[in-house]
N, C-alpha and C positions, 0 to 999 in steps of 0.2 A: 566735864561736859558743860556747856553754856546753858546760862536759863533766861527764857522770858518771864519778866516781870512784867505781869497784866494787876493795873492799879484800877481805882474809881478816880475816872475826871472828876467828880467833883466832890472829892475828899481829899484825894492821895493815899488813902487806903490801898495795903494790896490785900490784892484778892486773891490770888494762886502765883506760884512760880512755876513754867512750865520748860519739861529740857528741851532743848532741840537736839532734833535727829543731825546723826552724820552722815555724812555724802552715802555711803553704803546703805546706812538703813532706809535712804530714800529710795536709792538705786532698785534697794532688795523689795521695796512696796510696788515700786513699777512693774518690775517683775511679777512679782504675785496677782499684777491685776492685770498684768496680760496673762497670765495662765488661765485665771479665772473668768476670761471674757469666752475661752471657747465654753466654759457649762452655761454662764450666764445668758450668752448669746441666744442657745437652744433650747433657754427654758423657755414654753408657750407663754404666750404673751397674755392670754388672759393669767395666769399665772403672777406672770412679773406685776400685772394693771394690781392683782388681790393684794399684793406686797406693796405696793406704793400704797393705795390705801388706806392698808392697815398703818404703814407709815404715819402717815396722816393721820389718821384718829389718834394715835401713839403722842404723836406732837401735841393734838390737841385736849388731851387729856392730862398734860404735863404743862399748860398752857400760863400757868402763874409762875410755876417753878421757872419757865425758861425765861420767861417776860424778866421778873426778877432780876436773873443771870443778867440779862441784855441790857437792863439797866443800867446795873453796875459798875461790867465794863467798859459800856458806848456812854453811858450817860444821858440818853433820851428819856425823854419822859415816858412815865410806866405806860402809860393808854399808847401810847405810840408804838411804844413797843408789845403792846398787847394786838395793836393792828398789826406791826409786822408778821407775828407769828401768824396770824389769821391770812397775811398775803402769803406767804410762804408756803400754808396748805392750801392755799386757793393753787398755787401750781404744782403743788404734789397729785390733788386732785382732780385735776385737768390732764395730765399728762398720764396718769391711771389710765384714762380713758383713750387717752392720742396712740396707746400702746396697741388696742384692738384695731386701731386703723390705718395701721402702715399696709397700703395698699401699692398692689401691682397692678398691671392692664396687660390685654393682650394688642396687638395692632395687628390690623389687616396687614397682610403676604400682599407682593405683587407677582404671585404666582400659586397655584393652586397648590403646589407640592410644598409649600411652606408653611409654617406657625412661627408665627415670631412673639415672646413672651418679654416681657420686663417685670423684674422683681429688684426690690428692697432692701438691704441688709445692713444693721451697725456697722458701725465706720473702723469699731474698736476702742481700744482706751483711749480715755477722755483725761485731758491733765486742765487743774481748771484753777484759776488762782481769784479770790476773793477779797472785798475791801472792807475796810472797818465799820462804812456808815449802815450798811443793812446784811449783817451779817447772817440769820435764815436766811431772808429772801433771795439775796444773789446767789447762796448756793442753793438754796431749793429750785431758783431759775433754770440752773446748768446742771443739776442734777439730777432732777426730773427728765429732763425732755430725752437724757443718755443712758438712764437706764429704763425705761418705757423703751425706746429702740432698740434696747441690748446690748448696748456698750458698757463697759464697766468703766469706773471714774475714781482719779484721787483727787484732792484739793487741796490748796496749802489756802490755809485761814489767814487775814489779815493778825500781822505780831497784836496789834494794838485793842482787836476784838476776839482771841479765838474761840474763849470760852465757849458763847451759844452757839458756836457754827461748830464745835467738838459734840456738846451736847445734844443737839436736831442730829449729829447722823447716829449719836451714839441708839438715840430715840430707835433709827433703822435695824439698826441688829438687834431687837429686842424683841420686835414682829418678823424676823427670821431672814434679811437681805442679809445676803452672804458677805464676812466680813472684807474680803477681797474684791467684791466689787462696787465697794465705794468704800474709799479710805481718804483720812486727814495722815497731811504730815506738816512736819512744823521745823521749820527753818526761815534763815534770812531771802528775805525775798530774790533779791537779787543772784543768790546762787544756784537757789530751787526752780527760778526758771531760767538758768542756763543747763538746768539737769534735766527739766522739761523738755526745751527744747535741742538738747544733743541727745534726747532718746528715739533711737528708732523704736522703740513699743510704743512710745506715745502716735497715734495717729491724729489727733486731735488734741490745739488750744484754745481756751475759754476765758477773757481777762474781762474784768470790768474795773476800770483806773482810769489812770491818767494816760492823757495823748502821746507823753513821749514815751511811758513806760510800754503801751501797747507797739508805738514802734519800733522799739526794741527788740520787741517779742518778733514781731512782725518777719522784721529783718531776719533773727537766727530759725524760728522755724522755716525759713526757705531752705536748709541744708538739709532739713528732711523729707521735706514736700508735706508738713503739716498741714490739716486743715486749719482755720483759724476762724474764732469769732470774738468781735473785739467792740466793747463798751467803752467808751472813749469819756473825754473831758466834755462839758457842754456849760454853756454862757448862756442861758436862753428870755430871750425879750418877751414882755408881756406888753403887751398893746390894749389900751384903752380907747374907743372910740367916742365922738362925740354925740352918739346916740346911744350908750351904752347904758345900760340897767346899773347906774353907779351905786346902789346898796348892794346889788350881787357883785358887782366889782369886786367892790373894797373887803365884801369877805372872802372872795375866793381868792385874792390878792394873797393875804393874810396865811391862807394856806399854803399857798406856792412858794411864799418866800419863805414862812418861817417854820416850815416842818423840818424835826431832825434840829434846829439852831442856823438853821441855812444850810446846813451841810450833806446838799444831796445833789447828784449830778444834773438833776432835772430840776434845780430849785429856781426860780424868776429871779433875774439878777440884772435885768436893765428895765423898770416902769415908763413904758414912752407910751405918757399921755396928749391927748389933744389939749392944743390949748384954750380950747373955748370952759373945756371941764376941769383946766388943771388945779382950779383954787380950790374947787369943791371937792373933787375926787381926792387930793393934797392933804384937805381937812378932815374929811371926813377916814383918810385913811390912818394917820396918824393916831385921831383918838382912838381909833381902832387900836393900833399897835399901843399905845400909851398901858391900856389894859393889857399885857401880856405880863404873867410875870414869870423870872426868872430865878432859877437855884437847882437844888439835887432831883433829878428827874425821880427818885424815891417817895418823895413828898409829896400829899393831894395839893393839888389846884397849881403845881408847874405847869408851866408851855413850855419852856427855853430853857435846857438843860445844859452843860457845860461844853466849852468848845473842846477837841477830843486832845488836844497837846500845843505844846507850846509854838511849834513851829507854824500849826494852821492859825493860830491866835496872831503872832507877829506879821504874817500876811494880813489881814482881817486889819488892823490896827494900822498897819501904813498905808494900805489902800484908803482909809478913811483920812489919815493925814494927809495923803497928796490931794484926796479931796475939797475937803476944806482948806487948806493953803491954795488952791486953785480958785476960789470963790463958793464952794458949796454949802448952802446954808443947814444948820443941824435945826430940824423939827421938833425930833425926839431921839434920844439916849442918847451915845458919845462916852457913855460909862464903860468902865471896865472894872474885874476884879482878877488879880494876877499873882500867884500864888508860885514864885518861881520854884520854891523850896520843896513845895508840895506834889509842884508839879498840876496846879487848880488856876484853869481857864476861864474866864466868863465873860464875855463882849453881849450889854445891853441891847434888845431890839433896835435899830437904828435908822431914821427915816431922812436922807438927804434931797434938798431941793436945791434949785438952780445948778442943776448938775450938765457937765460938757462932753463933747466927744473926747476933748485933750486928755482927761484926768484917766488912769489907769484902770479903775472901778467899772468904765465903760470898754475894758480891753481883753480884761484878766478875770476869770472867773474868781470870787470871791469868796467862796464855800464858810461863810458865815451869814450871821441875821443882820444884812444892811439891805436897803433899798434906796437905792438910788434912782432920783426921778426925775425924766426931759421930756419936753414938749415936742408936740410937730403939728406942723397945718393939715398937710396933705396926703392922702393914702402914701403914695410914692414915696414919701419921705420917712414917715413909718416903716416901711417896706427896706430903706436903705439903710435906715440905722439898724433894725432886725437882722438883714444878712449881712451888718459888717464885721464878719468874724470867720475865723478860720472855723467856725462848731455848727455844728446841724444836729444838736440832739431835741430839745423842747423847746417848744413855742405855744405862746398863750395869747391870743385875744376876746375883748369883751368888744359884742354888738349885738343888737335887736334887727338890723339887716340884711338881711341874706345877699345880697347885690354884696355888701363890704364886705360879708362873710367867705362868700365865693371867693370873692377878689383876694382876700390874705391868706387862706388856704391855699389858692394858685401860685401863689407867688413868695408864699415864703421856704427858705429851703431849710426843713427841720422835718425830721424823720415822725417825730410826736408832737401834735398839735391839738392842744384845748379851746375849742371855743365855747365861751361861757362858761369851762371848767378848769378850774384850777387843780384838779386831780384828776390825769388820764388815764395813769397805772392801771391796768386790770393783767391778769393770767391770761386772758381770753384772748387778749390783743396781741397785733405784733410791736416791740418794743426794740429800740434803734436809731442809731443817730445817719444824718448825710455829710459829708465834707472828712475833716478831722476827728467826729466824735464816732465814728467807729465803720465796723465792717459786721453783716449780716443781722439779723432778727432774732429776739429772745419773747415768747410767750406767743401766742396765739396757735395756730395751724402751721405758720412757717416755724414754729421755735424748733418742732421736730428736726425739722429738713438738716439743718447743719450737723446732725449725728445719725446720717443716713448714707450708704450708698446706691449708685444705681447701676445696676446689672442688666444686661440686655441679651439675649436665649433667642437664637435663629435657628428652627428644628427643618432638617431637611429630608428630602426624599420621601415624602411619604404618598 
């Protein structure tokens, strides 16, 4: 039997060897959680809300230990990952609650001998595949909101983080969620969702990746008529204006680009400053970045912990070369440390200026710590360079005018937009991309909806 070998990016340390399941024992968990979706469906919902919960305090009572784990494996910095966990039960504890409010309505008859009712019901098993960079959170995203409706859920963990996404559900069976209706299995990605998607049990997919992997998915769940919700790729533009509170700028800035090492689908990866501001905001954002520093996310006073493997590192690095062989001026970093043996990535905070539409960086999502920075006169031209991309997941502007505020909210096509924040994530929210970076809403009031169906009760004769 095959093993994953889960290491620390930034040692090469391993951490565990894990086997992977065979085609069967996945097959046989699918099975088991469609059996278990008819008890789990019918347990009262305040019920299910008391187990989610308790889930949650479970987590958060185990909140170093897992932080720790998360470290480890992702390599983020401990405080980072001590936020995660903390986002994580912010959706386990939201969706507690979404459980007592899967509501019905009646509608008026057009006719007195009628009642016409609509209700509610799980959709059924949920098959949900998760990525390495926030391994709670995504699956506490998709997890929560399907078992609150009464769906039962497996999830195959990203190979490269599974540990703390084994760990949080192991946390569930421990406050009493039945071990059948949420389960991990662990296999190569690409086979486990064609077992996904060639299951008739599965009535629902849940992917948070990359754009082509989701249409992938896309594509073979049509052979079942799966439902589908799909987290996509996202490039997203932060916009500086020339009225803009340039000290909240430059830290919120900071934030958006370099949480995780850059490696977050929602992380700021095109700076289009005006250029009445762009020397100061330029300068002042660099010394910024100048203090970050970089090593074992283990260690007090990390920001930048290691990039997750070599092949996200060799993207990161040629992206920066086409740059600067293009004209791009290096502000700050340009450093690396590359450890092929080890298997230990590190790409310096990196701040590029005089940056063009030609160069790749302005094309290709970059999911490391580089910022690359362009000018523009004119709302309009802000507005153009922001939607020139196949991705509509985040978008970020800074302004003190609500006239300009208006105006780029209107007009920018990004499912999640910050204005004046460089962190919009919340549980509470609906979270989503427009274009290529996905299909449906995770968190808020809509995150339920995609693990619901709707039934509709015409009562006659009466």
């Amino acid at each position: 039997m095959s093993k994953i070998k889960v290491t620390n990016p930034a040692t090469g340390e391993l951490i565990e060897e894990i086997s992977m399941q065979t085609n069967a024992e996945i097959e046989a968990a699918i099975e088991n959680g469609h059996k278990a979706f008819h008890k789990w469906s019918k347990l009262d919902a305040h019920e299910r809300s008391r187990l989610i919960h308790a889930w949650s305090a479970k987590v958060q009572e185990n909140k170093e230990e897992l932080a720790k784990l998360m470290t480890l494996e992702n390599g983020k910095p401990l405080n980072e990952a001590r936020g995660e966990i903390d986002y994580s039960t912010d959706y386990l504890d939201w969706y507690a609650e979404e459980a007592k409010r899967v509501y019905g309505r009646t509608i008026p008859a057009n006719t007195n001998s009628k009642r016409i009712i609509v209700t509610r019901e799980p959709i059924g098993l949920v098959a949900a595949i998760t990525p390495w960079n926030f391994p709670t959170a995504m699956m506490a995203r998709k997890a929560a909101p399907a078992l609150a409706a009464g769906c039962t859920f497996i999830v195959k963990p990203a190979q490269e983080t599974p540990l703390s996404g084994m760990k949080f559900i192991d946390y569930a069976y421990e406050v009493g969620i039945p071990k059948d209706a949420i389960q991990y299995v662990m296999g190569e990605g690409k086979v486990v969702g064609e077992i996904f998607t060639n299951s008739k049990l599965i009535r629902k997919i849940t992917f948070t990746g990359s754009t082509g992997v989701g249409k992938q998915l896309i594509a073979n769940s049509s052979e079942n008529i799966q439902h589908v919700t799909m987290e996509l790729g996202g490039h997203a533009p932060l916009i500086v204006t020339e009225d803009a509170d340039i000290e909240m700028a430059v830290h919120q800035t900071v934030a958006a680009k370099f949480r995780n090492a850059g490696q977050t689908c929602v992380c700021a990866n095109r700076m289009i400053v005006h250029e009445s501001i762009l020397d100061e905001f330029t300068e002042k954002f660099a010394s910024e970045v100048k203090k970050l520093e970089v090593g074992n996310g283990l260690e007090e006073g990390i920001d930048i912990g290691p990039i997750i493997n070599e092949k996200g590192y060799n993207k990161i690095v040629e992206q920066m070369e086409d740059a600067i062989a293009g004209g791009a001026e290096v502000l700050v970093g340009n450093q690396f440390q590359a450890n092929q043996e080890k298997g230990c990535f590190f790409v310096y905070p990196t701040v590029l200026k005089n940056v063009t539409t030609e160069m790749t960086i302005m094309h290709e999502e970059t999911f490391g710590p580089v910022a690359p920075i362009i000018s523009f006169r004119t709302l309009e031209e802000a507005v153009e360079l922001a939607n020139s991309t196949p991705y509509g997941l985040a978008a970020y502007f800074f302004t003190n005018d609500y006239r300009v505020g208006h105006y780029l909210h209107d007009h920018l096509q990004f499912g999640i937009i910050g204005w004046n924040d460089g962190g919009p994530s919340a549980a509470h929210a609906p979270f989503g991309g427009m274009k290529e970076s996905g299909l449906g809403r995770e968190g808020g009031i809509e995150g339920i909806e995609p693990y619901l169906e709707t039934k509709y009760l015409s009562i006659g004769g009466l």
